[in-house]
C-alpha positions, 0 to 999 in steps of 0.5 A: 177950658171951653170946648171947641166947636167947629161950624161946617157949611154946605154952600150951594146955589140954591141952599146952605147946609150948616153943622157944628161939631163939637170936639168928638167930631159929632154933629151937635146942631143943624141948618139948612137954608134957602139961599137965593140964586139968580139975579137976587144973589148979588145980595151978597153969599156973604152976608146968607154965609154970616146970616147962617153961621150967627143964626146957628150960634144963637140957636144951638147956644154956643158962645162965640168965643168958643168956635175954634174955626169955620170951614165951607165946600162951595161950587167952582174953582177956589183957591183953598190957599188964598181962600179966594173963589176964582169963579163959581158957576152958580154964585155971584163970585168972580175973584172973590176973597171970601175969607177976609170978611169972614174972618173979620166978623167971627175971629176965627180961621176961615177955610174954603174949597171946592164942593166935590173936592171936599165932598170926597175928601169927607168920604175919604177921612171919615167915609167909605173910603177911608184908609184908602190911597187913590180915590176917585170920586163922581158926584152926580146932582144938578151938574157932575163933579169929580174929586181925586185923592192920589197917593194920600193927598187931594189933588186939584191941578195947576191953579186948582182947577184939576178934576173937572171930571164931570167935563170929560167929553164922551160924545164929541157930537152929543148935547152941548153942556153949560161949559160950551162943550158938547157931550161932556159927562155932565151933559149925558149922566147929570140931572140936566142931561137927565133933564134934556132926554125927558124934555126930548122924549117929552117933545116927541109926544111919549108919556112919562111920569118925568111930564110935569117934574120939571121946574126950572131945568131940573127934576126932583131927585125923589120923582125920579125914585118914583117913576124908577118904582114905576118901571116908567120907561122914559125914566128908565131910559135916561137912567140907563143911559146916564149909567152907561156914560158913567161907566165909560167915564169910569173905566177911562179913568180906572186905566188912566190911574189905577185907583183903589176905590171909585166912589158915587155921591150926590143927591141923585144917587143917594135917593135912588139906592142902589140902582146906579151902582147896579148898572155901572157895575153891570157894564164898567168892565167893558171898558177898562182893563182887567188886570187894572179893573182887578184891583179897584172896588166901586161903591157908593158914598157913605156919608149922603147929604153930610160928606161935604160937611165932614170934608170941611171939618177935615180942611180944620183937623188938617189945618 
């Protein structure tokens, strides 16, 4: 019998991770692509997604015919269901059935969701959180994203549109977010919100290492690292501040939930260690309660760059 492999991708608005696994559930083969966004990208996502799944078949040299299915985490809200992206914030997709030309051109099951939600869900089927039954997850990069596992099952709302916790206002009167609101978490602990506090600092004449980082509204996550290493404190500032409105976020839902563990994922926090652990710990309990605070363990993700892609092969396993 031909061995299955499963292709899983990581699609964001500025580049496609892609990885096949073979039927050890080990990664066989990589790829990471530029996808372009802005106004070029009604070049359709579609066809890069194509482009990336035939290049990956061809360089790993697999046969077509022995992809059991394909599976992507991609930002916005997607119905997993129907494999249709109602709407993404960084991609040309409004209303838009991905799966059909997906499925028509390789021949195999196609299946989608939510990047966070299926970052999370990597996390808890083969990363940090596995064996675990309520999970909360915060996934810190360019925007804020939050994943909930409750009672053994992903949880995504009515309309799947549920876990938005990256827009849980903290600062009624704070900087307003892309979404329209004002001091969402996003807005204050994200890398924008990092991105406006240096940009503000910037304005007011002070010197930072952060002076120069920044192209097209955002930072490097490893500038960040080095100007932390540097006890640079501008840089210092706005991680202190980031981390003190995740631990209000926190602690709001450990009360809210009750979850056995809490996880932090994405860019930022993989590139800086420990460091936003460290401080949210050193402050979450203020606000939350303890005999609630009692029962939950607070870590950082396992699996860096790879949960989304382990979250997509889980979407096949569980199919």
């Amino acid at each position: 019998m031909a061995a299955e492999y499963n292709i899983c991708l990581d699609i964001g608005g500025t580049k496609i991770l892609g990885a096949i696994f073979d039927s050890k559930k080990k990664i066989i083969y990589r790829l990471k692509k530029k996808t372009k966004s802005g106004g070029d990208s009604a070049q359709n996502v579609e066809e890069v997604i194509i482009s990336v799944v035939d290049e990956m078949i061809k360089e790993s040299g697999i046969k077509k015919s022995q992809i059991n299915a394909i599976s992507a985490g991609a930002p916005g809200v997607i119905d997993s269901d129907a494999g249709i992206v109602l709407f993404s914030p960084n991609l040309p997709w409004r209303n838009y059935d991905i799966r059909t030309p997906i499925e028509k051109k390789f021949g195999v099951p196609f299946y989608i969701g939510n990047d966070v939600n299926v970052g999370v869900l990597g996390e808890w089927k083969y990363g940090v959180a596995k064996g675990y039954k309520n999970v909360v997850g915060y996934f810190v990069g360019t925007g804020m994203g939050g994943g909930l596992i409750l009672d053994g099952k992903m949880f995504t709302g009515n309309k799947f549109k549920g876990a938005e916790l990256g827009h849980m206002v903290l600062e009624p009167e704070g900087p307003l977010c892309g979404c329209g609101q004002r001091g969402c978490l996003e807005a204050l602990s994200s890398k924008k919100g990092m991105t406006s506090y240096f940009q503000q600092q910037i304005s007011r004449g002070r010197k930072t290492m952060m002076d120069g980082q920044i192209v097209n509204g955002t930072f490097k996550s490893k500038a960040l690292k080095k100007a932390l290493a540097e006890k640079d404190a501008v840089a210092t500032e706005a991680v202190d501040r980031a981390c003190h409105y995740l631990a209000i976020a926190t602690g709001s839902i450990i009360n809210a939930i009750s979850p056995d563990i809490v996880i932090y994922g994405g860019g930022i926090i993989e590139s800086s260690g420990d460091v936003f652990l460290e401080k949210i710990l050193a402050e979450v309990d203020r606000y939350c309660m303890p005999s609630i605070r009692d029962t939950v363990e607070i870590k950082n993700a396992a699996l860096g760059d790879d949960s989304v892609l382990y979250g997509a092969l889980s979407m096949i396993v569980d199919k």
